[in-house]
Structures are given as C-alpha cells and as structure tokens.
C-alpha positions in Angstrom: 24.1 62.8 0.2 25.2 63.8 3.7 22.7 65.5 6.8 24.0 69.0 6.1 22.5 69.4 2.8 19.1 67.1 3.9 18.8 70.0 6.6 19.5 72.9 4.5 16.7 71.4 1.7 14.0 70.8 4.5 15.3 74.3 6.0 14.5 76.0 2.1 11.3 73.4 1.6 9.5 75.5 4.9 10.7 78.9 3.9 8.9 78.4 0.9 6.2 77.0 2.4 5.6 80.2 4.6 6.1 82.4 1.0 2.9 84.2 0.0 3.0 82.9 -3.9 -1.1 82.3 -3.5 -1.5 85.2 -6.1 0.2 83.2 -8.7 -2.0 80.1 -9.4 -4.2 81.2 -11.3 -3.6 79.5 -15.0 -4.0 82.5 -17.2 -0.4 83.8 -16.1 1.3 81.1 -16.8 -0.6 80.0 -19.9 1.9 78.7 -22.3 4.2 78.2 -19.8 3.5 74.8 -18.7 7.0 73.4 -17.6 7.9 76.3 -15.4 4.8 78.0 -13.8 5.2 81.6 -12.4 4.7 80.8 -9.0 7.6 77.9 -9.0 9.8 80.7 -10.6 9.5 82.7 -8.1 10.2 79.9 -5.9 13.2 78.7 -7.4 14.8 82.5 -7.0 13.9 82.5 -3.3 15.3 79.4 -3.1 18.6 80.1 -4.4 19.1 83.2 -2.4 18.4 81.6 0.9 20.9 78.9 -0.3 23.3 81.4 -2.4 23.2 79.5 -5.7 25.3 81.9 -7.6 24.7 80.7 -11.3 22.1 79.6 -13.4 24.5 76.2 -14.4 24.2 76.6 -9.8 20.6 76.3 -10.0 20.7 73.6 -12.3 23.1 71.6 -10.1 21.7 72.1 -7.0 17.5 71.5 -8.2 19.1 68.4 -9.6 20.7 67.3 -5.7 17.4 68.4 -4.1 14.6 65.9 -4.9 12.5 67.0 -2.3 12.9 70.8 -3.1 11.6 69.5 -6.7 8.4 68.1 -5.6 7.8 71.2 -3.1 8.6 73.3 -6.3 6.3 71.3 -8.9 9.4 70.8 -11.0 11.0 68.0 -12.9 13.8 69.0 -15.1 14.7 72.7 -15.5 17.3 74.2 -17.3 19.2 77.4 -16.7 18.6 78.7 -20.1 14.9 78.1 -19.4 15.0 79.8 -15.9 17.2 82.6 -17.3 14.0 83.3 -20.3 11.2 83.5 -17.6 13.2 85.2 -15.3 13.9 88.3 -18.0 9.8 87.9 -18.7 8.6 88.2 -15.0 7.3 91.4 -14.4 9.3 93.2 -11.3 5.9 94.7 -10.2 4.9 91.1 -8.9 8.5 90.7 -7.3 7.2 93.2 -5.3 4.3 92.3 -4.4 5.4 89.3 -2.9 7.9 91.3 -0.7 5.6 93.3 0.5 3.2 90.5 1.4 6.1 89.1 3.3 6.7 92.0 5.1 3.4 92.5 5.9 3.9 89.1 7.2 6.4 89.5 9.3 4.8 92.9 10.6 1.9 90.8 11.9 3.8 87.8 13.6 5.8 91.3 15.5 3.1 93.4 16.1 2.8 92.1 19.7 6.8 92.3 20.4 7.5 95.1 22.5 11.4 95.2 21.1 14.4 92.4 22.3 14.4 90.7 25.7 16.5 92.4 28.1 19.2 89.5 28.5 20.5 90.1 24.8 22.3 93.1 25.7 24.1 96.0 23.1 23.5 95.1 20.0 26.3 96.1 17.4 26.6 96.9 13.6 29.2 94.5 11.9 30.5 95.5 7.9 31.3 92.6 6.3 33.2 94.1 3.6 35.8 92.7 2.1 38.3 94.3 0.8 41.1 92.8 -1.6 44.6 94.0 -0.9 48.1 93.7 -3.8 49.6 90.6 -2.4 53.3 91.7 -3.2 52.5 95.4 -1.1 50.2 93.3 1.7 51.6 90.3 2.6 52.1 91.4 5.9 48.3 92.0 6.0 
C-alpha cells in the first residue's frame, strides 16, 4: 500500500468522524439488519463520494484496501449487492436530515467569519464541463 492512499483513508476516517450519524444508533432501525447498520450505510455513501468510488464492485474494492476505514465503519465484509439492497431501503427523509445537520454544522463553525481575508483576492467561477468532440471533425481540437 503506498502513503497516498494511507492519507486519503485517514483524510475519509475524520470526515466521518465529524458526520452527525448520532441519530442512527438506536437498534430498533436497524433491527434485522445486523451486518450493515444504518448508520455505517450512510457512512459507507459519504465515504465513497468524498473518495469518488463510482461502482458498487468500487466500493467493494476499495472497503476491502481500507482496513482502517473498516473498523471506523463497524464493517467486516460487505458486498455490493448487500450495499445496493439497503441503499434502495433507506429512507431519503433521513438523507436529509443528516445534510442539514451538517449544514447547520458548518453554519455554526462560520457564524463568526466576517467573509474571506482580504489577501485572497477576486474570486472566479470555473465550469468544469467537459464536452466530447467527433475525433475525425476535431482533431485539431
């Protein structure tokens, strides 16, 4: 395993840390689901956006290279069929209320900023869009 991936696990491990999922450990939610609790669902999901796992066979893969992200997770061996069942079964309503715990979150750490420091300078949209062009028409593009 090389440094760059033992950063970016400990980098995911504190984000989810940080991730208000206190609402979610209670045991009645997650009763019969005793391999894959709510709250480490949720965590899993988080964790493969910040990292930009872009399968479920992804997730599998990369849970399996991050033993530390495991244990932070409360996870052993998960499946992406299993992931892919809970995830349809999750309720979008508590999605949301995580979101907006987090932005509450961040709304409190800001309160007290009074906007950017004045050495930044103008600050500038940039689109990222990508756009694919006919290779035989474009290939002075």
């Amino acid at each position: 395993m090389n440094n760059k991936s033992i950063g970016r696990e400990m980098l995911i491990c504190q984000c989810l840390s940080l991730l208000p999922t206190e609402d979610f450990d209670c045991p009645l939610i997650d009763y019969g689901n005793y391999k894959l609790s709510t709250k480490s669902l949720l965590r899993i999901f988080v964790s493969a956006q910040l990292d930009k796992w872009s399968s479920y066979a992804h997730m599998e893969e990369k849970l399996r290279a991050y033993p530390k992200l495991c244990k932070e997770l409360d996870i052993k061996d998960i499946s992406g069929s299993q992931l892919s069942r809970r995830i349809n079964d999750l309720p979008t309503e508590w999605v949301q209320k995580i979101f907006a715990k987090v932005v509450q979150k961040i709304k409190q750490l800001t309160d007290t900023c009074k906007g950017l420091p004045s050495g930044i300078g103008k600050l500038s949209i940039v689109d990222s869009t990508e756009i694919k062009l006919p290779e035989r028409l474009c290939d002075w593009a």
